[in-house]
C-alpha positions, -999 to 999 in steps of 0.1 A, spaced: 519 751 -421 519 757 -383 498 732 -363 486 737 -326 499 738 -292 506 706 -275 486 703 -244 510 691 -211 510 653 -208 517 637 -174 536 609 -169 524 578 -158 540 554 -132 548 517 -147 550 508 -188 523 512 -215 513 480 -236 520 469 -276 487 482 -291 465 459 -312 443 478 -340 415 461 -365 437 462 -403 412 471 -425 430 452 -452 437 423 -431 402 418 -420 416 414 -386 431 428 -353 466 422 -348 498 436 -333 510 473 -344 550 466 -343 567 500 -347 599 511 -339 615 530 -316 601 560 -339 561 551 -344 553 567 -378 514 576 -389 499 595 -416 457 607 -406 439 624 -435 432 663 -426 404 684 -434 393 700 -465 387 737 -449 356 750 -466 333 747 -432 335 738 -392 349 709 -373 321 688 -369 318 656 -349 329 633 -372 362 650 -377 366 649 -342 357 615 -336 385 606 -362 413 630 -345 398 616 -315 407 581 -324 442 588 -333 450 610 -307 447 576 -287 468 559 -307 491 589 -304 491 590 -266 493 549 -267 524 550 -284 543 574 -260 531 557 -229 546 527 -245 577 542 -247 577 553 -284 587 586 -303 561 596 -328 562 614 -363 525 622 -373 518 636 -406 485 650 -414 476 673 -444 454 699 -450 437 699 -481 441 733 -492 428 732 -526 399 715 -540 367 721 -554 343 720 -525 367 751 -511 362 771 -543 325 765 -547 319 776 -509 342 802 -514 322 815 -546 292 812 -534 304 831 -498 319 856 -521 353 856 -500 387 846 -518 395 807 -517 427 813 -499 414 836 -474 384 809 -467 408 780 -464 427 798 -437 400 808 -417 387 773 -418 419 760 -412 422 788 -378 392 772 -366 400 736 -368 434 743 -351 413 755 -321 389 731 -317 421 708 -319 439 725 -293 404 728 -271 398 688 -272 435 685 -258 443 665 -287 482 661 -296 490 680 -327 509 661 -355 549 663 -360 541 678 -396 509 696 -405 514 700 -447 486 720 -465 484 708 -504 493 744 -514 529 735 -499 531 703 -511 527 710 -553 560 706 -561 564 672 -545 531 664 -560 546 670 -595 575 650 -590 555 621 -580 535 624 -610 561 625 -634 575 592 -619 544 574 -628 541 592 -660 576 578 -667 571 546 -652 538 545 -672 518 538 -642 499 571 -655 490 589 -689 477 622 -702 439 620 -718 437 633 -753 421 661 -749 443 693 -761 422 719 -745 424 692 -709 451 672 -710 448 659 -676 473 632 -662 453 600 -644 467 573 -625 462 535 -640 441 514 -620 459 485 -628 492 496 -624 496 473 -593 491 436 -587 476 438 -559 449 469 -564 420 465 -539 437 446 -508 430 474 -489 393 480 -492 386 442 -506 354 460 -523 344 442 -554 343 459 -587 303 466 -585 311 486 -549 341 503 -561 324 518 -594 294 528 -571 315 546 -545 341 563 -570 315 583 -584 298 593 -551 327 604 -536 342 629 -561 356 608 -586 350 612 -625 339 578 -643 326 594 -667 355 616 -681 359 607 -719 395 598 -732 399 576 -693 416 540 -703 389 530 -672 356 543 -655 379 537 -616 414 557 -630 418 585 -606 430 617 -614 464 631 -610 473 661 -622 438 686 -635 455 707 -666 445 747 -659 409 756 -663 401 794 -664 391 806 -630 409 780 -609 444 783 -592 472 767 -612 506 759 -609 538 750 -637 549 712 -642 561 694 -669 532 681 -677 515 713 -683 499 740 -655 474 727 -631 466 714 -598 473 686 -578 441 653 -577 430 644 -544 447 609 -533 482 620 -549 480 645 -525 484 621 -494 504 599 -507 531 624 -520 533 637 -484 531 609 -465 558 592 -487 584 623 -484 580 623 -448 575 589 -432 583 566 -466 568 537 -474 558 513 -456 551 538 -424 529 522 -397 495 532 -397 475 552 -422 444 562 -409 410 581 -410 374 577 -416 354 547 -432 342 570 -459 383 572 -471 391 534 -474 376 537 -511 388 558 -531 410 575 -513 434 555 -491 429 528 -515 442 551 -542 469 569 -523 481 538 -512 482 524 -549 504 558 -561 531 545 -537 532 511 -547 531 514 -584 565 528 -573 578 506 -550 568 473 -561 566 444 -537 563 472 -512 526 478 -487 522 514 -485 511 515 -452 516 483 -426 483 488 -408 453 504 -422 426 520 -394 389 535 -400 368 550 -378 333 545 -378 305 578 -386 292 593 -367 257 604 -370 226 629 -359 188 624 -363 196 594 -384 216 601 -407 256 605 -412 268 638 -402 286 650 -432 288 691 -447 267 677 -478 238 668 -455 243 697 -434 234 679 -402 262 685 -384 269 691 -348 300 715 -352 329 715 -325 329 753 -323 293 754 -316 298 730 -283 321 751 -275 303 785 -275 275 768 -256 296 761 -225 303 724 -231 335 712 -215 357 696 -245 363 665 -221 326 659 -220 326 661 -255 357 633 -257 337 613 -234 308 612 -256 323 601 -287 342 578 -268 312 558 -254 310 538 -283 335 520 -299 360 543 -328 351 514 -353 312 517 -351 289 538 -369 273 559 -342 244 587 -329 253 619 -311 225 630 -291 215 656 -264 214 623 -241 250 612 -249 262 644 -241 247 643 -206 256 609 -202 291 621 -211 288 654 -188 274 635 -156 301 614 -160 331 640 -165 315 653 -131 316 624 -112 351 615 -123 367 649 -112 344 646 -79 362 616 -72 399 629 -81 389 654 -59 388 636 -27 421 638 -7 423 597 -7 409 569 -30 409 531 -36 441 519 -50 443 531 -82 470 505 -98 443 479 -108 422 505 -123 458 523 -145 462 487 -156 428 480 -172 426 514 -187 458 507 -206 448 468 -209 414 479 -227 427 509 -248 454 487 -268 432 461 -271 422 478 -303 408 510 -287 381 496 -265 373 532 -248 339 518 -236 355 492 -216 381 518 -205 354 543 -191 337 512 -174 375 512 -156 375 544 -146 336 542 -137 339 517 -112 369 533 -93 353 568 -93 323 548 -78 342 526 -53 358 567 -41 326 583 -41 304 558 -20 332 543 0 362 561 -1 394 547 4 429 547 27 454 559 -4 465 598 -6 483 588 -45 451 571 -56 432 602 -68 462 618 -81 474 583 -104 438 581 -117 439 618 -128 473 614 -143 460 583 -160 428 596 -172 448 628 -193 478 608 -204 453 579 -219 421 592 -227 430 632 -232 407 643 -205 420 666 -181 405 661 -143 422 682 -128 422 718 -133 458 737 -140 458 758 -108 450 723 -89 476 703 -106 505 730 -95 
């Protein structure tokens, strides 16, 4: 599956710093230690509806990280998926009257653009779950053989699920107690109640053929792939285990990631699927969590439409902090726009302040776990100090600007201007 064009990055003068993240399992922020090749795996969209702000603010978060990594000198392989086949896309689809397949990629179109219109750096590999089948089979017939999974007896559904206690260490990641995990398994999409299921929390792997639903051949019988096998058979095939940060919203740490992360290891004993695991906070409107079941949502696209620049729209979400649950509001978005203004006023001016101190901070408070507020303070104050007092340094304006896209993704400085 294609992804989107990668918007030009500039380069900035001096050396980026180690990033520190908040481990969700760990309980704790602490150094990101890649290697020369940073690896990262960020949980893509299920295409049945509109980028809305909560995607964004999660391929927001990592397109920091992203940009982090090469200003510190790293190469990156990104993975992220696209899940292709599910049931929210066939009920919308049903109910839309349009062909699943034709819905997913429409969706899928649409997400790409808003993407490539919020400047964010597209991932090395961009793998739909339609693509992905056959290495989702062979990953299920491992832990069938390894009898990390089993078949329910059911002869008319003989679907495969995944043993909850086929690792030692199940739950490190989320460190939910049982009582959370059986409450949040059944909200979000899993099936406690499935007779024949050795436990209420066993996840499904492999759904055996039901009429009307899209199918493929495995050993096991036809069907379609579950939801966290998905990830993990990607991410394993492409970055393996123990890759360096798997990442996405709060609403994945259970089930999902701590599922996905649980296929790999029942594998590769002894082994942490991912080194470093990183959530984003929601985001939310009129009070409540934007989500597609809610139907409050603020949709990308939408912005767009309207006029509003995609940097404002950065600049927004990135008022707050990626960790903390959030409102988007009219007032944050003119907070957000008054500030893009100011900022390219101030990159405007032929000379500036000395912009070294400011470069420095921005890069000090961004790998100190992502502390964008801090980091737009930076940036505030110089475009202040140009504004009301201006300043002796032709390179100032220019370094800021460079700074300011590299880092944060927010371009100052329109194409035409930056020839």
């Amino acid at each position: 599956m294609q992804s989107w064009t990668e918007p030009p990055v500039p380069q900035v003068s001096g050396t980026g710093l180690p990033l520190r993240l908040y481990d969700t399992a760990d309980r704790a922020v602490r150094p990101v230690v890649p290697g020369r090749v940073a690896t990262m795996y960020v949980c893509g969209i299920t295409p049945y509806d509109a980028t809305h702000l909560g995607h964004a603010a999660t391929y927001l978060t990592f397109d920091l990280v992203h940009r982090l990594w090469r200003d510190a000198g790293h190469e990156v392989r990104y993975v992220q998926n696209v899940t292709d086949v599910d049931d929210p896309l066939f009920e919308r689809a049903e109910r839309d009257g349009l062909d699943w397949r034709e819905l997913g990629a429409r969706e899928t179109d649409l997400f790409r653009s808003d993407m490539a219109a919020l400047r964010v750096l597209p991932p090395h590999d961009y793998v739909g779950a339609v693509e992905s089948v056959d290495e989702v089979v062979e990953l299920v017939s491992k832990l069938l053989a390894d009898g990390a999974a089993y078949v329910v007896a059911d002869p008319e559904y003989p679907d495969v699920y995944f043993r909850a206690d086929a690792t030692e260490q199940f739950g490190y990641e989320s460190g939910y107690d049982r009582t959370t995990m059986d409450a949040l398994f059944a909200e979000r999409g899993g099936d406690p109640d499935r007779p024949g299921k050795h436990d209420r929390l066993d996840p499904l792997l492999w759904r055996a053929a039901r009429p009307g639903e899209p199918s493929w051949p495995a050993p096991m019988g036809p069907g379609r792939p579950g939801w966290h096998i998905e990830c993990a058979a990607i991410a394993i095939n492409r970055l393996g285990i123990g890759f360096d940060i798997q990442g996405g919203g709060s609403d994945l740490i259970f089930p999902h990631h701590e599922f996905s992360a649980a296929h790999g290891e029942a594998l590769t004993p002894g082994h942490r699927f991912a080194r470093h695991y990183a959530h984003t906070g929601m985001i939310g409107w009129d009070g409540a969590k934007m989500s597609k079941s809610r139907g409050n949502l603020v949709l990308v696209s939408t912005l767009r439409a309207a006029g509003v620049d995609p940097g404002a729209i950065r600049l927004g979400l990135y008022a707050g902090h990626y960790r903390s649950d959030r409102e988007w509001s009219d007032a944050v978005l003119a907070t957000a726009a008054a500030r893009l203004d100011r900022w390219r006023a101030a990159v405007a001016l032929p000379a500036g302040p000395a912009a070294a101190d400011t470069v420095a901070r921005l890069r000090r408070w961004l790998a100190d776990d992502l502390d964008t507020p801090k980091a737009l303070d930076a940036v505030d104050d110089w475009a202040e100090r140009a504004l009301t007092r201006g300043g002796s340094d032709p390179t100032a304006p220019g370094a800021v600007a460079d700074a300011v896209d590299a880092l944060l993704g927010v371009a100052l400085v329109a194409p035409a201007e930056a020839a």
